[in-house]
KESEPA-160219 format. One record per residue (C-alpha): residue in three letters; x, y, z. Coordinates in steps of 0.1 Angstrom, whole numbers, padded with zeros to 4 digits, always signed. Layout:
N
ALAXYZ
...
This chain:
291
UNK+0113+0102-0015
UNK+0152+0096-0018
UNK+0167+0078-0041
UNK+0178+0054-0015
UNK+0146+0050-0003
UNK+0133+0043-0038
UNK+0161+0018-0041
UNK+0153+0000-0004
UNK+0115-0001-0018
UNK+0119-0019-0050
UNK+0146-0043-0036
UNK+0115-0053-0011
UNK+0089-0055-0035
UNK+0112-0083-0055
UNK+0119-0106-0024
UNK+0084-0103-0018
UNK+0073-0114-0049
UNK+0098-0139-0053
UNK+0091-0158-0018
UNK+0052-0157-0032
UNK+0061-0178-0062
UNK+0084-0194-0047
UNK+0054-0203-0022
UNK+0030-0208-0054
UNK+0055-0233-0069
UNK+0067-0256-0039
UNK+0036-0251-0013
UNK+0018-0286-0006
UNK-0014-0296-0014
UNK-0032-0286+0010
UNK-0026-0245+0007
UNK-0030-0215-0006
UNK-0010-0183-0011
UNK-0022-0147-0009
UNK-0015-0124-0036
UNK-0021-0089-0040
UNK-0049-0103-0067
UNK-0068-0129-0041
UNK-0055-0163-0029
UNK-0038-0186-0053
UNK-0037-0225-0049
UNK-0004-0242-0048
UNK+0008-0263-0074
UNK+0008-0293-0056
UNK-0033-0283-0047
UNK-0042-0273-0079
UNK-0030-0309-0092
UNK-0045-0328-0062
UNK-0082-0309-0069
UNK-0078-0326-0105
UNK-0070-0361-0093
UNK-0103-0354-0067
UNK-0123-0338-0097
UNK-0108-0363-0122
UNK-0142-0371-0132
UNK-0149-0333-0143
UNK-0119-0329-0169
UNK-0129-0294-0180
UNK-0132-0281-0144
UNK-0100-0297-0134
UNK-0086-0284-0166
UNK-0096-0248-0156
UNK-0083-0247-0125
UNK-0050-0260-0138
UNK-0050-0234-0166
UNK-0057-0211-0139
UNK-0029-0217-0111
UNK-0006-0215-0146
UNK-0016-0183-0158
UNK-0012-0170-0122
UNK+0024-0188-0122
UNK+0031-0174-0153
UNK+0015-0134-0139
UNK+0036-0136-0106
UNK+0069-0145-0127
UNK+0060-0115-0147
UNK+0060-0089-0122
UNK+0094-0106-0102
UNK+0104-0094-0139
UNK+0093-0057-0139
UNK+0104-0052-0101
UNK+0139-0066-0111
UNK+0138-0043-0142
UNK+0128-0016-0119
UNK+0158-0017-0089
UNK+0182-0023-0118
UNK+0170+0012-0135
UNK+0171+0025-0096
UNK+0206+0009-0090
UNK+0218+0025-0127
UNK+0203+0063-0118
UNK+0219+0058-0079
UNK+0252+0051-0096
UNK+0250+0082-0122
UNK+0246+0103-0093
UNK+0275+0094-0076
UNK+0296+0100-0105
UNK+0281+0132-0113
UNK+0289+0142-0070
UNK+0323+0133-0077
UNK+0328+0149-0108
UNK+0311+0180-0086
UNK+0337+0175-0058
UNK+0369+0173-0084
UNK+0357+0203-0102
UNK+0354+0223-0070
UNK+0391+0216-0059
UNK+0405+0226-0094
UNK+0385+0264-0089
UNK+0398+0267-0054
UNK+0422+0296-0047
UNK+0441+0304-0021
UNK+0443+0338-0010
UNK+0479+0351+0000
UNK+0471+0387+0003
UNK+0502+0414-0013
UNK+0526+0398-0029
UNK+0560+0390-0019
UNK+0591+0385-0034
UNK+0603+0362-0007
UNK+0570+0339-0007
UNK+0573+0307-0032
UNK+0536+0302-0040
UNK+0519+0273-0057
UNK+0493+0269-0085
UNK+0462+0285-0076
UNK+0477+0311-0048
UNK+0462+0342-0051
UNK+0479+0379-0044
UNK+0470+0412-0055
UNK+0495+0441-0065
UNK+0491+0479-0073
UNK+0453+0473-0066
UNK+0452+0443-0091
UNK+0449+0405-0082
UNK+0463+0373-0096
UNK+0462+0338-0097
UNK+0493+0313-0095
UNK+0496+0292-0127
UNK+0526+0273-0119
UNK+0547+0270-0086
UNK+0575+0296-0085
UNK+0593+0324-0063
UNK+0603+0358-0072
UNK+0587+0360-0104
UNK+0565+0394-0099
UNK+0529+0400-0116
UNK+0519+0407-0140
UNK+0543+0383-0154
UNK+0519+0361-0176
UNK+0543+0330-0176
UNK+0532+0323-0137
UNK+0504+0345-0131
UNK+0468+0352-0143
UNK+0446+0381-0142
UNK+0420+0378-0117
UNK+0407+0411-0114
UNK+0420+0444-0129
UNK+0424+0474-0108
UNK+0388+0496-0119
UNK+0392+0535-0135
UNK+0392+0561-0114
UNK+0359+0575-0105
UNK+0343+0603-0108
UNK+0348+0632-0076
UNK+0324+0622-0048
UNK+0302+0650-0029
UNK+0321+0659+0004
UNK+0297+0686+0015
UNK+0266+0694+0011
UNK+0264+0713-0019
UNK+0266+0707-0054
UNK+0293+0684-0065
UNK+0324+0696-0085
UNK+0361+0681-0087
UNK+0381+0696-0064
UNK+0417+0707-0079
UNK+0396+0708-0116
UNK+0411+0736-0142
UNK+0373+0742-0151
UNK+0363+0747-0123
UNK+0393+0763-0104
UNK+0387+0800-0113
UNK+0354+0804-0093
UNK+0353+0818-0062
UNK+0360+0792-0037
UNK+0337+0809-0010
UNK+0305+0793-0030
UNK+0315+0760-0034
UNK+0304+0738-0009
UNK+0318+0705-0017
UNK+0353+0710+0003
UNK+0357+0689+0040
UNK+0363+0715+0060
UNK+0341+0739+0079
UNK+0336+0771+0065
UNK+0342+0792+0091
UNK+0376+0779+0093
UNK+0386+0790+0055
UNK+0401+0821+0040
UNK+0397+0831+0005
UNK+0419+0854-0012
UNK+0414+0872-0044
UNK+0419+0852-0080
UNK+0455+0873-0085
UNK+0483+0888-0065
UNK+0514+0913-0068
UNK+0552+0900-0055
UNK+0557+0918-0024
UNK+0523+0934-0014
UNK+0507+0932+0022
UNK+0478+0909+0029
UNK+0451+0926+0050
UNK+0418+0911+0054
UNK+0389+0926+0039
UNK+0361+0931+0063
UNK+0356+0920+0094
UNK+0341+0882+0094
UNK+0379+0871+0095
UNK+0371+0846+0064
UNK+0383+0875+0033
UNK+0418+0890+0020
UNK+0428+0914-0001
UNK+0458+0929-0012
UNK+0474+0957+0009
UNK+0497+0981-0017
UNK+0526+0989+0000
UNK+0532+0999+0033
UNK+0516+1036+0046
UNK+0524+1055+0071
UNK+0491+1049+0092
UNK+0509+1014+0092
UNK+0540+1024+0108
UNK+0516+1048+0137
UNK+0489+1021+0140
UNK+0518+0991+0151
UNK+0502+0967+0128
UNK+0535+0958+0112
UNK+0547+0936+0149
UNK+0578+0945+0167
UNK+0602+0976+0162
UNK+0631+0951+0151
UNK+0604+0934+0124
UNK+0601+0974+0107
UNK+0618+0991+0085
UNK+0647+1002+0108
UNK+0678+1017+0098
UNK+0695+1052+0088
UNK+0691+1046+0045
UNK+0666+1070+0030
UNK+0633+1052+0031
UNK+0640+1034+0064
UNK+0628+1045+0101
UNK+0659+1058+0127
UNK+0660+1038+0160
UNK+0661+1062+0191
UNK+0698+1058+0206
UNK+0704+1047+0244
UNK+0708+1082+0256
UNK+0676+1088+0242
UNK+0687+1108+0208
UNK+0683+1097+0171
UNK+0716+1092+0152
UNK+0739+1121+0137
UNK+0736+1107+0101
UNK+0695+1114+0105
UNK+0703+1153+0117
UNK+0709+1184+0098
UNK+0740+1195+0098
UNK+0749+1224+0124
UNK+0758+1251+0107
UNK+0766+1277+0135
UNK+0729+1296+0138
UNK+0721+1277+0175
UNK+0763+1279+0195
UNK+0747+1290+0223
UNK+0736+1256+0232
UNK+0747+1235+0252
UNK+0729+1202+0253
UNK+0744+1193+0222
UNK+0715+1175+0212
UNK+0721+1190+0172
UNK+0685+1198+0170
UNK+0672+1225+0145
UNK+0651+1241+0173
UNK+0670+1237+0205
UNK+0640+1238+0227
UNK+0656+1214+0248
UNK+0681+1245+0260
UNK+0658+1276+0253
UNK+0690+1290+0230
């Protein structure tokens, strides 16, 4: 049951009571009241069965004695009920003070959450914002004054450590970018996000200015390449003819003219053996002319 209900139950039980004595005490002399004990003659009957029984003074005495006690019994228990809805109205009235202590503690702890702060905002006490991954509670009304300045804010939670390197794949975890773990070959790691087959690895060092020339054929391998060779130059591999080595410096490959001959800084000299020809093409063999 409620304590309300309690309340309404004992506040009954009291008028109840008191309207029985009250019946006891003022009925006529010709009644009786029911009790929760039997009926109980009136006053006013118990005193006119002594004037009828006046000749039996001991019977008449009883039965006075009697309708007393009872009296006396009945204002007893209007005694204990009244005791009983004061302790009621006493324990109703400590719960409402301990409901509104409740209700004022629960406003104090309210926050009000103002997301990232701003230097433009003027928050009040008990705004909440959070900075740099950290949050904060307003402890006095203010604008501009940026956390974690402890004058106007407190710590409400602190930004965590950094964790340690989740699994990406579906291998074995390591930290990616780790000096440890850096020097192995990247081909057997398994914990980086992208595919596989979508990777090249390259050997752990390098030399300034070499070619890089895959190593086998699964497209996923490099290696260094030396320098450039002359299967190089015949195989086309190093892109157009203005991307070579072009020119007319020792080390360098001669372009073919427009008239279809290589430079005269690229020819031997003519030194007089070949004047019977004609073509003038300067060539040490002069098969162009039969001479």
């Amino acid at each position: 049951m409620s304590l309300q209900t309690d309340l309404q139950t004992a506040v009954a039980k009291v008028t109840a009571d008191g309207n029985l004595l009250h019946d006891i005490v003022h009925g006529n002399a010709a009644s009786t009241v029911v009790t929760e004990s039997g009926p109980v003659k009136t006053v006013a009957k118990a005193i006119a069965d002594v004037v009828a029984a006046f000749g039996d003074v001991d019977s008449a005495r009883t039965t006075t004695l009697g309708a007393r006690d009872q009296a006396v019994a009945g204002a007893a228990q209007v005694a204990a009920d009244t005791e009983t809805t004061l302790g009621a109205r006493d324990a109703a009235a400590d719960s409402a003070t301990s409901a509104a202590a409740s209700a004022q503690a629960a406003q104090v702890a309210k926050i009000v959450w103002q997301g990232v702060w701003d230097g433009a905002l003027a928050y009040a006490n008990r705004d909440a914002v959070t900075l740099n991954g950290t949050s904060y509670v307003c402890r006095q009304p203010h604008t501009n004054h940026q956390p974690p300045n402890a004058a106007y804010w407190d710590l409400l939670a602190a930004k965590g450590d950094t964790g340690p390197a989740a699994n990406l794949g579906n291998g074995v975890p390591q930290a990616l970018g780790n000096a440890a773990t850096g020097a192995a070959n990247f081909a057997s790691r398994e914990d980086h996000v992208h595919a596989r087959g979508a990777l090249v690895d390259g050997p752990a060092n390098a030399t300034d200015g070499e070619l890089v020339r895959f190593d086998g054929a699964t497209g996923k391998l490099i290696k260094g390449g030396d320098k450039i060779q002359a299967d190089d130059i015949a195989a086309g591999i190093l892109g157009s003819v203005a991307a070579k080595n072009t020119g007319t410096a020792p080390g360098q490959v001669p372009l073919v003219q427009a008239d279809g001959r290589l430079p005269t800084s690229v020819m031997p000299p003519n030194d007089g053996a070949y004047s019977n020809c004609n073509c003038n093409c300067n060539c040490a063999c002069c098969n162009c002319c039969g001479g």
